[in-house]
Structure formats: C-alpha cells, structure tokens
N, C-alpha and C positions, 0 to 999 in steps of 0.2 A: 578361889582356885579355878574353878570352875565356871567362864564367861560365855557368853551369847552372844548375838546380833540385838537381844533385847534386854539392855542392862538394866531399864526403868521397871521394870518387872516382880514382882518379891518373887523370892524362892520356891515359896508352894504356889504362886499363880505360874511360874514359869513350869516347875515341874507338870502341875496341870495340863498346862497346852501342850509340852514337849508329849506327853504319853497320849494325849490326844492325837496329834500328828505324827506320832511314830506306830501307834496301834491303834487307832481307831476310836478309843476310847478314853477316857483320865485312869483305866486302870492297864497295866502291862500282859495282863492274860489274855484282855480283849482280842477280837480278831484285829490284822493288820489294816492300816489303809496308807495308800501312798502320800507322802507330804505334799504341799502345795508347791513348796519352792525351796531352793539347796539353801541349807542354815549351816553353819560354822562355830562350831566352838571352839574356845580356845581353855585349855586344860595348862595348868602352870606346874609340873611334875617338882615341887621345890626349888632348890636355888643351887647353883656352883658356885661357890668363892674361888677367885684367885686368886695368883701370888702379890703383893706389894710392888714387888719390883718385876716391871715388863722386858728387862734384860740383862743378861749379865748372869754367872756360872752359880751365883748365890742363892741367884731366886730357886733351883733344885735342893737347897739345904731345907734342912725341917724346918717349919713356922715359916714367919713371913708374908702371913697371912691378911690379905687387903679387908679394910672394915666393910666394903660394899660388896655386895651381890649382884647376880645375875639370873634370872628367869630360864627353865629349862622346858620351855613349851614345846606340847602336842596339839595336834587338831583332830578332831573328829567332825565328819561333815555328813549331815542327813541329805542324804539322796534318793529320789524316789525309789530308784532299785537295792538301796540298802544304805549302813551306816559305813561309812569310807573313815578309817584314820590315817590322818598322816604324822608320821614317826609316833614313837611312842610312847616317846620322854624317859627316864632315868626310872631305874629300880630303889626302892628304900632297899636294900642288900647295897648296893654303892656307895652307903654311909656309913656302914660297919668294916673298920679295923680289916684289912686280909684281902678286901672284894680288888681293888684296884692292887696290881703288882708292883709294888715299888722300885722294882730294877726298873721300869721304863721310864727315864726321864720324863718326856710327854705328861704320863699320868702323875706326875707331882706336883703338876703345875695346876691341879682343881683338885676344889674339894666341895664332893657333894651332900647337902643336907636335903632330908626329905623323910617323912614318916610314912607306914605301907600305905594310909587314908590320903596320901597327895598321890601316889600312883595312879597314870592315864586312867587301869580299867576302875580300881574304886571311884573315881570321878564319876564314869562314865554312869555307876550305879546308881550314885548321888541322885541322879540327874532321871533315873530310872529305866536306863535301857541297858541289858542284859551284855557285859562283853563280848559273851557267846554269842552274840547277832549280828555281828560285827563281821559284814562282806568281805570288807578290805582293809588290809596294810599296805600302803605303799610308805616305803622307808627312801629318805631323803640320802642317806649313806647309813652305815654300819658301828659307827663310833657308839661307844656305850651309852649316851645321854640320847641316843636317838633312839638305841634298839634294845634299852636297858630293862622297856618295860615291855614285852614282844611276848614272854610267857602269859599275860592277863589275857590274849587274845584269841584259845586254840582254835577258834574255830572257822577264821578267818584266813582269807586268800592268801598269802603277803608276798608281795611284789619289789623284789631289787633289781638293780641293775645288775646284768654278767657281768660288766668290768668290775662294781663294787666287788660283787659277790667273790671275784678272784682274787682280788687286793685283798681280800677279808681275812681270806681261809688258812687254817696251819699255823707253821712256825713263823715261815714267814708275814704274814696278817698279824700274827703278836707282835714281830718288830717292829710293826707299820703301827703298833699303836689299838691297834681290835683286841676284842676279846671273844673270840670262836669260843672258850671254853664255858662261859657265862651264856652261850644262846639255846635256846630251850630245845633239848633232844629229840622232841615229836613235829619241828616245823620244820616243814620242807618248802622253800620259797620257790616261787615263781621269777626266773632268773629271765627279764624280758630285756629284749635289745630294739630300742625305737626304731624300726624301719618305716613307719608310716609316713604320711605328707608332711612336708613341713609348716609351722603353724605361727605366726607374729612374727618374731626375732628368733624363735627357736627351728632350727637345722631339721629336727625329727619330731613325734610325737608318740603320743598311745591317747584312743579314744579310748577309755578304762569303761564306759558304761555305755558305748558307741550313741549318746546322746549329743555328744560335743558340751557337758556340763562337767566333766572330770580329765583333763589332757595331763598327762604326765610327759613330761619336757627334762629333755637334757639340760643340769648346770653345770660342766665342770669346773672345779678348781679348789675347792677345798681336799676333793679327793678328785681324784680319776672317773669314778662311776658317782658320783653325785648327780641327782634328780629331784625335780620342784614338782610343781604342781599346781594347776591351774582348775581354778573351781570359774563357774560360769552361771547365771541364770537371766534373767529378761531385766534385772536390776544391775548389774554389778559384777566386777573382775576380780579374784584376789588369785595372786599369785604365793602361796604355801612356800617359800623358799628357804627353809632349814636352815643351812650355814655358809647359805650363798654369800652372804656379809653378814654383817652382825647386829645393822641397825636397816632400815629402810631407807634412813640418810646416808648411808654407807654405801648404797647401790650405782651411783653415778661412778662413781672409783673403781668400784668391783666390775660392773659389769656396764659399761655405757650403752648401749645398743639395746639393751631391757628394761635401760632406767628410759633412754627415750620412748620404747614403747608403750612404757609405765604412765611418761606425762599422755602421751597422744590418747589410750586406753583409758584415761583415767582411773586406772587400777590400783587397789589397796595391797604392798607388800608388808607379808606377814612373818619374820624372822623367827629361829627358835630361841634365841636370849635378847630378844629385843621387850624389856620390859611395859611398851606401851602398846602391846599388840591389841589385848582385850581392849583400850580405850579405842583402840583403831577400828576396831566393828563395830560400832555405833557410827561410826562416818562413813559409810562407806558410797563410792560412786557410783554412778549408771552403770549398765555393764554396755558396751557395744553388740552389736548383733554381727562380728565377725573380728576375727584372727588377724587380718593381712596387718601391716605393718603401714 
C-alpha cells in the first residue's frame, strides 16, 4: 500500500531510515532533524470498481459491476519544513452501505473497497510518522476519493482552491456531485487563489514552502477549481496531478501544453488511479534547475 522512491528497501530497513530522516533518529520521539532531500510516497487508499458498461442509462441500474479495479492514491511528501500531503485518498466509511447517496447518479457509477488500515493516515503510521505532524494538505479538488480521508489529518494546514471550495459547498456542491456533509466539522481550509508568477506551462503558482520545492499550480478541468502540484529537488520533477487525466499516457490529450513540458522537464506524472504510479518512483528523472518552459 504504502511505496517510496526506495522500493529495494525491506520494510524495517525503510522504516528505519524513514524515522531517522524525519526525526533525527530510528526512533519517533527523538528530536527532529531536517531530511536531506524531498522523498514521495505513494499511499494506495484501496481501489474503486466501476461500472461494466461506460455508457448508456443502464450502467445507473444496480450491479453491473466491472471485474477490474482502480487505485485511489494519495501522496505524502517529506519536506524539509514538514510532511506535505497531497489529497487524501478515500475513507473506509465509503465502503459501507448509506456513505455514498444514491439519488446522485454520479455516485453509482463507483464503488469503493478499502479497509480503515488502507487509509492515507494509518499508512502514514505504518511508515512511523504521526498524522498529527503533518504541515499540509493541499487537496487536488473536493470529490470524496480525494478529501475522503481529510479527518486522519487535524492538525494540519489544508489548502483548496476558492473556486473548488465554492463549487463544493451546500446544496448546491451535493448536486455537483461533493459531499460537504462527510467533511470533518473542525477543518477550516485555507481557500488560496494563485496570484503569484507564473511557472513552466502554468498561468499562476503558490510557492507553498517559498523554497521553490512545493509549487502548487492551477489544472482545470475535471472541476473548476482543480489544482496539481509540483514537488522539485536537485534530482527530479514530479508533477502530483490528481484527476488531471487518469493515466500519465492520457496527458497528451488532456492537456498538451503540460505534456510538452513533461517531455522537455523530463518530469514523472503521478495520477490518483493511475495503478503504476508507485513503479514510477523508482524511475524517476533529473529535475531541471528552473520552471520556464
């Protein structure tokens, strides 16, 4: 469930370095110390089946049900100023009978399996670093498979777009397919509108750690207020892109202008149901030492 940049690694050598590099020590009480370099995991929150049939009035009937799956990934990324996640993949409540409203068409079209030990934060425990440490949320949009798991995190920043956050809310935001009533009643997001420089192929940015190793970047089109996320270090690009498309080969279609920047950067896109994301971090390329396009 739970992948690295370092997949050759066994589980207690990984855990090992991960608490050494996130606290200083191989134990998590230790005092902290800054990591060396931005690391990426990739967190697989179980799987959405969807319907058999991709068109037509039928596929809303009950069953129907495709034999293959789909991956419902979050990222969490170590940064030397703290642990950044992006989106925060599906809640195990999403798999019990009642959680999804069945008047909305939309939501008949998946179906989520996942147990509470595949949730982002128990991952994140897995792995030995405390939810509760956890600087940032930046959420790619609001749909349940992204913000489903958003209560494991209270103690952290979390960061949407205002256009999302207005498409979200209400009655309206239920029609649109959200679920406002599922989001945890103690988070108060941080509703940020990129006004900063523009950065590659992207119009606006946010320097999120003003290092220039966390840019959070407009992608519309799956929603209105959809946002990616661009991680950076002296190695390598990856571009966090939610449900900008569905695969990384889907990208040329979806968005041409970011796929070329993709080749030129030689940048790793990392999809949220794109099932080969965790083999993709083991490949990953050089990073450029600049943004332009």
């Amino acid at each position: 469930m739970a992948r690295s940049v370092t997949p050759m690694a066994s589980r207690s050598e990984h855990l090992t370095a991960f608490r050494r590099r996130h606290f200083g020590s191989a134990s998590p009480s230790a005092s902290e110390a800054v990591p060396a370099a931005v690391r990426v995991h990739c967190l697989s929150t179980g799987v959405v089946r969807p319907k058999s049939r991709q068109r037509g009035v039928r596929r809303y009937l009950p069953g129907g049900w495709s034999s293959t799956t789909l991956p419902v990934n979050a990222f969490a990324v170590e940064h030397p100023a703290g642990v950044c996640m992006f989106d925060t993949g599906q809640t195990a409540a999403a798999a019990a009978p009642g959680h999804l409203p069945g008047w909305h068409p939309f939501l008949r079209l998946a179906r989520f399996e996942l147990d509470a030990d595949q949730e982002a934060a128990a991952q994140l425990s897995s792995l030995g670093v405390d939810p509760q440490r956890v600087r940032w949320v930046v959420l790619s949009h609001l749909h349940t498979d992204h913000a489903g798991g958003l209560a494991g995190f209270p103690g952290a920043d979390v960061l949407v777009s205002r256009v999302e956050w207005e498409q979200a809310r209400g009655t309206a935001g239920r029609l649109r397919g959200y679920l406002p009533q599922h989001w945890p009643p103690g988070v108060h997001p941080r509703l940020i509108e990129l006004s900063q420089r523009p950065w590659g192929p992207f119009a606006e940015s946010l320097d999120l750690a003003g290092d220039g190793r966390l840019l959070v970047v407009p992608t519309p089109g799956h929603t209105r207020g959809h946002q990616s996320l661009v991680v950076r270090d002296e190695r390598r690009t990856i571009l966090l892109a939610g449900d900008l498309c569905p695969t990384a080969a889907d990208l040329p279609r979806a968005a041409p202008a970011i796929n070329a920047w993709r080749l030129r950067e030689g940048a790793v896109v990392l999809t949220a149901h794109d099932a080969d994301a965790p083999q993709a971090l083991g490949g990953l390329a050089p990073a450029s030492t600049g943004g332009r396009p």
